[in-house]
N, C-alpha and C positions, 0 to 999 in steps of 0.2 A: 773391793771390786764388786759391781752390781751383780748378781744373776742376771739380769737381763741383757746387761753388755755382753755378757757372753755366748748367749743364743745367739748362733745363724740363722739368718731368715731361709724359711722352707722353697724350694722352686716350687712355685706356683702349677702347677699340673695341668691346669686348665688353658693357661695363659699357655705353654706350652704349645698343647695340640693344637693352640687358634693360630699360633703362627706357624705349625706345621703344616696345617691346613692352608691357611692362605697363600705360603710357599706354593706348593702344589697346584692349587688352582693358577695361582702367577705363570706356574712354569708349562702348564696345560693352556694354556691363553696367549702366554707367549710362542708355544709350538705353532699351535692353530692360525695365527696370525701369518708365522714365517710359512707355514706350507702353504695357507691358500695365497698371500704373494709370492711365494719364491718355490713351485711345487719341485719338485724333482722327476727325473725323466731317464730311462736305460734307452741307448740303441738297441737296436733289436733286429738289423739287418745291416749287409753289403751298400744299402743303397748312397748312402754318404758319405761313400769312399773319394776321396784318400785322406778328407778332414774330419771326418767322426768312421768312429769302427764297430765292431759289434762287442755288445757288453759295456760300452765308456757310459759313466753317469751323469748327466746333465743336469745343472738347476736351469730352471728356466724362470722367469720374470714375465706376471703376470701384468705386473705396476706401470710395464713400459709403453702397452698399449691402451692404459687407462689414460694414460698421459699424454698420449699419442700415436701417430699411425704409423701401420708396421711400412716399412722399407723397403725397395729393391735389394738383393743382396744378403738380407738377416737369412738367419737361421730360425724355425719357425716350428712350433710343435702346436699340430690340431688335429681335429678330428676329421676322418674324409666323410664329403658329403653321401649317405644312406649306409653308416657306419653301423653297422651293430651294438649295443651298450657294452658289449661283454670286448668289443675287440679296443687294441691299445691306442693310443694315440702316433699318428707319425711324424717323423720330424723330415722337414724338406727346405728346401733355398726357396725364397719367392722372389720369383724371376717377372712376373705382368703386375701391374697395380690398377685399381678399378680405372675402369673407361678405354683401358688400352687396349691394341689389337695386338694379339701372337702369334707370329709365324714360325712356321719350319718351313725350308726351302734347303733342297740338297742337305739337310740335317745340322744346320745351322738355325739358330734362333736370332728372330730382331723384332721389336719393340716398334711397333707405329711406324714400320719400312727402314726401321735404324738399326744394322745388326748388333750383338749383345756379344761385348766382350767379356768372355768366363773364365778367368784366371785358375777359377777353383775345381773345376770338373779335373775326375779323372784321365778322362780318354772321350775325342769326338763321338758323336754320335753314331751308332747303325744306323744304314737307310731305314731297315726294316723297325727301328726303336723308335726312329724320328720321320715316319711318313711325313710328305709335304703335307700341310694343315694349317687351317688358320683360325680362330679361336678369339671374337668382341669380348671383351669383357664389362659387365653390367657394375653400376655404380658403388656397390659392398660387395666384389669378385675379385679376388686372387686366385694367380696361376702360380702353382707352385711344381719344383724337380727336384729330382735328387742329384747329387753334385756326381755319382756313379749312372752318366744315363742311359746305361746298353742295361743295367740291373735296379731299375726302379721302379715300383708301381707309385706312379704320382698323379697333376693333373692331365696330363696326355691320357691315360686311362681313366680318371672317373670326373674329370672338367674340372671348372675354375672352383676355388672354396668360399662361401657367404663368411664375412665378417664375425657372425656368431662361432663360427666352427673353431675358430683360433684360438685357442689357450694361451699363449702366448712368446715370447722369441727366449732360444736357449743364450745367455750370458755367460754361461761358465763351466766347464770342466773338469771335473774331479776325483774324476775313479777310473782307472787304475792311478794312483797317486804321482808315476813318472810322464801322464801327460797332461797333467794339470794345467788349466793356465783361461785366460780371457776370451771367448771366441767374440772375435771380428762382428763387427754390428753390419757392416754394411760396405761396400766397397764404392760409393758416392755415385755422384753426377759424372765420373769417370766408366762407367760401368756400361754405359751405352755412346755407342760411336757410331 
């Protein structure tokens, strides 16, 4: 028998670390990837009660409105317009889509004089939450509400939101673990009557 048949060949050390390394970097590029499309999002108030609560975690999809435009009906995480850097982003329904007109009248909403069926709110509106008002919206302007509307700072208090402000619509639910599950993209062309 040879000596040399009998040597194991040594691991390479070198060869080692470059695929240690590379791992790593993979797995740092792969992070960065999924967070700037699919960032993550907490509630942080009452206001989207009784279908999001406070503390639930959110991903949200960035991809959706690259692809296309957001919805009547989504659920929608942006920033309000003359935000502070330091303040979070909010998550609200967007209820007007650019060029439409929004009304309140006796604390009811309608879309272009067509009232807006809201399956998902809480509880009607207060006179005093839903002053009568009415509200153009300009060509990259959404109007957005919280699904809780007597307990929501949304656009009735700081107007329609620019197209830029939008991060993007929340897809999914996942923290607290028991109420996990898909949230609703949109309730269609059924949503206005």
């Amino acid at each position: 028998m040879s000596v040399r048949a009998s040597i194991r060949p040594h691991l390479h050390h070198r060869r080692f670390g470059r695929e240690l390394v590379s791992t790593l970097v993979f797995l740092v590029a792969v992070y960065t990837l999924l967070e700037m499309a699919l960032p993550r999002s907490v509630v942080l108030s009452i206001s989207m009660q009784p279908n999001l609560v406070e503390s639930q975690r959110l991903v949200i999809s960035r991809v959706s409105y690259l692809l296309g435009e957001p919805q009547r009906g989504e659920i929608v995480v942006f920033n309000a317009p003359n935000a502070q850097p330091d303040e979070p982003p909010l998550i609200k329904r967007l209820i007007g889509l650019p060029g439409e007109t929004v009304q309140f009248l006796n604390g009811a909403v309608s879309i272009n004089g067509v009232k807006l069926e809201e399956p998902y709110i809480k509880e009607p509106c207060e006179p005093g939450m839903c002053p009568d008002r009415v509200w153009q919206l300009g060509p990259d302007e959404y109007f957005f509400m919280g699904d809780n509307r007597n307990h929501s700072h949304d656009s009735r208090a700081f107007g329609p939101v620019h197209r830029q402000q939008i991060i993007g619509r929340a897809v999914l639910r996942y923290w607290p673990p028991e109420v996990w599950g898909i949230l609703s993209f949109t309730y269609g062309d059924h949503t206005v009557r």
